[in-house]
C-alpha positions in Angstrom: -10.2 28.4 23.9 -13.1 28.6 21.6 -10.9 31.4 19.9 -8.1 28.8 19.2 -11.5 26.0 18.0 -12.1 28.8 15.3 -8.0 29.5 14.2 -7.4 25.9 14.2 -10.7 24.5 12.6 -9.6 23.3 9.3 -6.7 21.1 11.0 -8.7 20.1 13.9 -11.1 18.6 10.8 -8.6 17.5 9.0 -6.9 15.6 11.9 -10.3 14.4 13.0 -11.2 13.2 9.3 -8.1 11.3 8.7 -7.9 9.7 12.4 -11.5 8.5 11.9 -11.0 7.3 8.7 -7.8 5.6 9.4 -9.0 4.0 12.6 -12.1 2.9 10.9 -10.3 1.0 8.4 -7.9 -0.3 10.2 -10.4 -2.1 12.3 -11.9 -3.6 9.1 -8.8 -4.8 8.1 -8.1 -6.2 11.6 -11.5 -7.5 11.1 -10.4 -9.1 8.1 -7.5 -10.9 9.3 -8.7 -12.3 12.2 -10.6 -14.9 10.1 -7.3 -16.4 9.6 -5.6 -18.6 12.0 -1.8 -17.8 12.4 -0.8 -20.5 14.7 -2.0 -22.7 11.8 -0.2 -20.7 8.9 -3.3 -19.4 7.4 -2.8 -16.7 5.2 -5.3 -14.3 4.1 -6.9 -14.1 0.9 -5.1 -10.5 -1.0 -1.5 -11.8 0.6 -2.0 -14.5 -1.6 -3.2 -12.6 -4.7 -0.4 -10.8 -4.3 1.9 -13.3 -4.0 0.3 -15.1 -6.8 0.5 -12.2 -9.0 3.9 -11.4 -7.7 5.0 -14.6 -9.3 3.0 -14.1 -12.6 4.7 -10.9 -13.1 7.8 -12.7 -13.5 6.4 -15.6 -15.1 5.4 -13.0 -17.8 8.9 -11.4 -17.8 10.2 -15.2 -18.8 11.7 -15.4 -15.5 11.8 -18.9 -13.8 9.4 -17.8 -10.8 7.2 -20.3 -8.6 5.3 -19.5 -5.1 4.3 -22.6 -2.5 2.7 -21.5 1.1 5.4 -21.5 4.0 5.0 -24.5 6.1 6.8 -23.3 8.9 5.7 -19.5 9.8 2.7 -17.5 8.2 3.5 -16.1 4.4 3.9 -17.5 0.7 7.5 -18.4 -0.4 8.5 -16.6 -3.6 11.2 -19.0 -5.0 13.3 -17.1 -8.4 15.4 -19.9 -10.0 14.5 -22.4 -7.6 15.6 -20.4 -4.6 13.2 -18.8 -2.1 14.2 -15.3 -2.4 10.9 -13.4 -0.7 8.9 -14.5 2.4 5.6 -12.6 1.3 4.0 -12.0 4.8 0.4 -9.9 5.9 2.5 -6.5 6.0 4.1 -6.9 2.3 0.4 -6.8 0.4 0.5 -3.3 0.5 -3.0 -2.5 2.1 -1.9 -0.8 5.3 -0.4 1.6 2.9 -3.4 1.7 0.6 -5.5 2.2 4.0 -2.9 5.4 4.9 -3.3 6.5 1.6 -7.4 6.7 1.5 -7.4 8.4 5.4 -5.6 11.2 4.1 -7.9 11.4 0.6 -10.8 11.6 2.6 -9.1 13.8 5.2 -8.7 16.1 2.4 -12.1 14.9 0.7 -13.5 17.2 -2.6 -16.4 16.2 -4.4 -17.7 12.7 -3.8 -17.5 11.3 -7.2 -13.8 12.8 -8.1 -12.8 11.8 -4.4 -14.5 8.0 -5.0 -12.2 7.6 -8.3 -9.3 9.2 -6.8 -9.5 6.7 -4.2 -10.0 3.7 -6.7 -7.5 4.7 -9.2 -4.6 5.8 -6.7 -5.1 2.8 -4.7 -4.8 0.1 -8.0 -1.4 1.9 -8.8 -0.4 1.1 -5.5 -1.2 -2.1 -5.5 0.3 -2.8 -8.9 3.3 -0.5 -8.1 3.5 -3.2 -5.1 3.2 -6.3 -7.1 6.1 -5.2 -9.5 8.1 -3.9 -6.4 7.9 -7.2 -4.9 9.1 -8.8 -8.3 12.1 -6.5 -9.1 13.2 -7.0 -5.2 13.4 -10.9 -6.0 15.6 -10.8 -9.0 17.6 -7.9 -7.4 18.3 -9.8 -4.3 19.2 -12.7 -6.2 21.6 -11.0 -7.8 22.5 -8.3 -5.0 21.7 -10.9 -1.6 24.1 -8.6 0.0 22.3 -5.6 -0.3 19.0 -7.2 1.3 19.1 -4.2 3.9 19.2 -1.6 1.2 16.7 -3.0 -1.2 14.1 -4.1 1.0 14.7 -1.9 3.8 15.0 1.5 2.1 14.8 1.8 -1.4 11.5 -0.3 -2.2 9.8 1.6 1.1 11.2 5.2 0.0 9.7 4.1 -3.2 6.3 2.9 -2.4 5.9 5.9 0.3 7.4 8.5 -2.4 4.6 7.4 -5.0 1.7 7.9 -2.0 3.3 10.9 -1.1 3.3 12.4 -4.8 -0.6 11.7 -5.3 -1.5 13.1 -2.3 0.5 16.5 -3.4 -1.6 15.8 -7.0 -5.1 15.1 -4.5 -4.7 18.5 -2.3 -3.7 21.0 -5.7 -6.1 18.9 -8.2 -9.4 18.1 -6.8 -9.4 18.5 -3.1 -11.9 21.4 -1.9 -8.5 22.9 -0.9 -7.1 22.8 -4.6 -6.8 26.3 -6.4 -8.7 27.3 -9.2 -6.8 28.7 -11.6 -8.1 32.1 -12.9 -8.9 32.2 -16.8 -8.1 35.4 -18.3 
């Protein structure tokens, strides 16, 4: 047994690095939302920044865009020409998927400071990557409603999950502990 410990020591700390992390988070989160009352509608605080900067984001882009709270289930309304075209709910704010990404930064972890502005800078592009994903799927479904399925069920998640994906691969060969060190001749 202790021979497999040894083989099996950098995944076993990896695994036990990202689990911690993840689960640590996630209970701040859950922390987080429980200050809001569901049966009443509340919505928490980032689900409506992001809503509201959803909205701006096409506001910017000239496009007739307004958001009003949801009076009859939990979630902002994102209304595109007058028409509610996006629910914007807890799970479409994007920080369960900023909270996957940091677990597996830290899982990996380097050097404190490069680790600490990896964290910061890859988790603002996903956040901003989410705010213009949730703008684009308005105007597309408004213009696509019968490819609702497609949009927001595989494309904008591929998407979202592809970009995560690609700066973890940049996080383990750039400045994880892990990375290699080119050799200069």
């Amino acid at each position: 047994m202790k021979k497999y410990l040894i083989l099996y020591k950098p995944f076993l700390l990896f695994l036990g690095k990202f689990l911690l992390t993840y689960l640590l988070l996630t209970f701040v989160y859950e922390s987080y939302l429980g200050q809001f009352d569901v049966k009443k509608f509340e919505d928490d605080g980032f689900t409506q920044l992001v809503a509201k900067q959803s909205k701006d984001l096409l506001v910017f882009f000239n496009y007739d865009a307004n958001i009003a709270t949801n009076a009859n289930e939990p979630g902002i309304n994102l209304f595109y020409n007058q028409k509610i075209m996006a629910r914007i709910i807890e799970g479409c704010n994007g920080l369960s998927v900023i909270i996957l990404f940091i677990s597996f930064v830290i899982a990996f972890s380097g050097k404190i400071k490069p680790t600490i502005l990896f964290i910061i800078g890859g988790s603002l592009l996903i956040h901003i990557l989410n705010v213009f994903r949730i703008a684009l799927l308005c105007i597309l479904m408004y213009y696509f409603p019968r490819q609702e399925h497609l949009l927001h069920g595989v494309f904008f998640p591929l998407f979202i999950y592809g970009v995560v994906f690609v700066l973890w691969i940049i996080w383990v060969n750039k400045f994880s502990k892990y990375a290699t060190k080119t050799i200069q001749s």
